[in-house]
C-alpha positions in Angstrom: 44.6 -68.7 -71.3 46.2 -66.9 -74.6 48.5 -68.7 -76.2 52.3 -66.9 -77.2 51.3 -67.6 -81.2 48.0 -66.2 -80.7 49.2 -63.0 -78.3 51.7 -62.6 -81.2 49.2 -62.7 -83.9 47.0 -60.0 -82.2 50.2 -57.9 -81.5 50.6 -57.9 -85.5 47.3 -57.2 -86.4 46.8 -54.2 -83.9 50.1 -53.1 -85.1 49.6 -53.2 -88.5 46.3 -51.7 -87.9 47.7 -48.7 -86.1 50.2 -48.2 -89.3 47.4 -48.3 -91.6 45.7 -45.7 -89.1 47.8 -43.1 -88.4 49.0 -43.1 -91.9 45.6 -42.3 -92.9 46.2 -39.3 -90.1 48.7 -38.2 -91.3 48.1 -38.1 -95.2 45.6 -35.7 -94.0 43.1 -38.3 -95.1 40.8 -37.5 -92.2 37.7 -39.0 -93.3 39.6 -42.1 -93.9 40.9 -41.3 -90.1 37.8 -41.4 -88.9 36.5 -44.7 -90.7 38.7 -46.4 -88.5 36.9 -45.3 -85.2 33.0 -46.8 -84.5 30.3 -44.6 -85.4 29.8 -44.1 -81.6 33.1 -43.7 -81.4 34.6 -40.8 -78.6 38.1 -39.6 -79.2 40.0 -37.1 -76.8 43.2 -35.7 -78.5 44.5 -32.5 -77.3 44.5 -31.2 -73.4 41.8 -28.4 -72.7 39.5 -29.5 -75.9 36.2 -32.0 -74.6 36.6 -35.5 -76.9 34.8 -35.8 -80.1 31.8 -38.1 -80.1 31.2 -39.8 -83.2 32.9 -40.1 -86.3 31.7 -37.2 -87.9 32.5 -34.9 -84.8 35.7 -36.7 -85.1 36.0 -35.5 -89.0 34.6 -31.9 -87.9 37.1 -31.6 -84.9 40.2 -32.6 -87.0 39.4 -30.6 -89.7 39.4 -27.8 -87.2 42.7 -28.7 -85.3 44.1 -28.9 -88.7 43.6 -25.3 -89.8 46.1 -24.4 -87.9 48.5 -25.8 -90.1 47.2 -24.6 -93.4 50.2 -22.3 -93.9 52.9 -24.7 -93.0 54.5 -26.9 -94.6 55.4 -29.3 -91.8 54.8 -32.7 -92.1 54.0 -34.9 -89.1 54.5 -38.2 -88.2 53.1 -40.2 -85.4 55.4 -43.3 -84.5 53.6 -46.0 -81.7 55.8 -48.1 -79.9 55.6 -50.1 -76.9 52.4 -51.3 -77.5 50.6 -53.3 -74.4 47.3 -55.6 -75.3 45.2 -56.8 -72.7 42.8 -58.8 -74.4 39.5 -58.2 -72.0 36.6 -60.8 -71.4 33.6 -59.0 -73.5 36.2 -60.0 -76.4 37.3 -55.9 -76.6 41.1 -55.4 -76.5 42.2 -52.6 -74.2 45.7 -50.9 -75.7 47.9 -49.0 -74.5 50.9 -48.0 -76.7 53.2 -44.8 -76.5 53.4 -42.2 -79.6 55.8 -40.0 -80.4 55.1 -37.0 -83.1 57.6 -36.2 -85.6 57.1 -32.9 -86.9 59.4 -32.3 -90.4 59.8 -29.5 -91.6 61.8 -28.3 -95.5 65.4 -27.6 -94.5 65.4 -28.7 -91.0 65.9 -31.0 -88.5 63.2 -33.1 -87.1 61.2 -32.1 -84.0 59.9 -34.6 -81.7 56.8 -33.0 -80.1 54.3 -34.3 -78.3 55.3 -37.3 -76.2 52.1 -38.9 -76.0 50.4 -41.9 -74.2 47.4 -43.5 -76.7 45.0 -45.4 -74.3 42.6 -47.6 -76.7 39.9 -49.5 -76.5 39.6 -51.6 -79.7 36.8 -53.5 -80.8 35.9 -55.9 -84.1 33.1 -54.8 -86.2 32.5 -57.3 -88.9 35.8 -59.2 -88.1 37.7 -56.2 -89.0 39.3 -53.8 -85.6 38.3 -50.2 -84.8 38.8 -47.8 -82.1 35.8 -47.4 -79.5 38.1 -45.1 -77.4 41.0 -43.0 -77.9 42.3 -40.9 -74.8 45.9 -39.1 -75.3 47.8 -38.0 -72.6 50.8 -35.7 -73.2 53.7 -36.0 -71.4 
């Protein structure tokens, strides 16, 4: 049984961990991204595309999805809320959490688009967390 200190605990570090994360994301620090992801790592992101396997497909893939956005100055933000833990036997963590993309663009108002679900499976390498899974489902 998981205590309500330690539950809390883990709630803080997966949170914090998805701040430093996505962050990384969206600083357009993509390698840095992707060092937060197992080197086995698979990663499904965008309906229609098949998920990136490994981190450096995950590098190659992002840096691909990102060209798209070469000539615009938007800057986007991704916000996770309602984050669920489910803490499994094999000592992985199984996360749900709900992300919303802020996309801000010079002179006006924010757009919220995608509405996302993040399902995550999160592991510890060397004490520290990284993502063995990522599947995002648009709303």
């Amino acid at each position: 049984m998981t205590t309500v200190a330690a539950r809390t605990e883990l709630y803080a570090e997966v949170q914090q961990f998805y701040a430093d994360q996505m962050q990384r994301l969206d600083n357009r620090d993509i390698p840095g991204y992707a060092e937060t992801f197992t080197e086995d790592a698979e990663f499904e992101h965008t309906p229609g595309r098949p998920p990136s396997r490994t981190r450096a497909r995950i590098v190659a893939d992002l840096v691909e999805f990102h060209k798209r956005f070469e000539t615009d100055p938007m800057q986007r933000r991704h916000w996770f809320s309602m984050i669920n833990l489910q803490p499994q036997e094999d000592g992985t963590i199984v996360s749900t959490a709900y992300c919303l993309v802020v996309k801000i663009r010079p002179g006006r108002a924010p757009e919220i688009n995608p509405s996302t679900v993040v399902h995550d499976v999160l592991v510890r390498v060397d004490g520290n967390l990284l993502t063995r899974s990522r599947r995002v489902t648009h709303d």
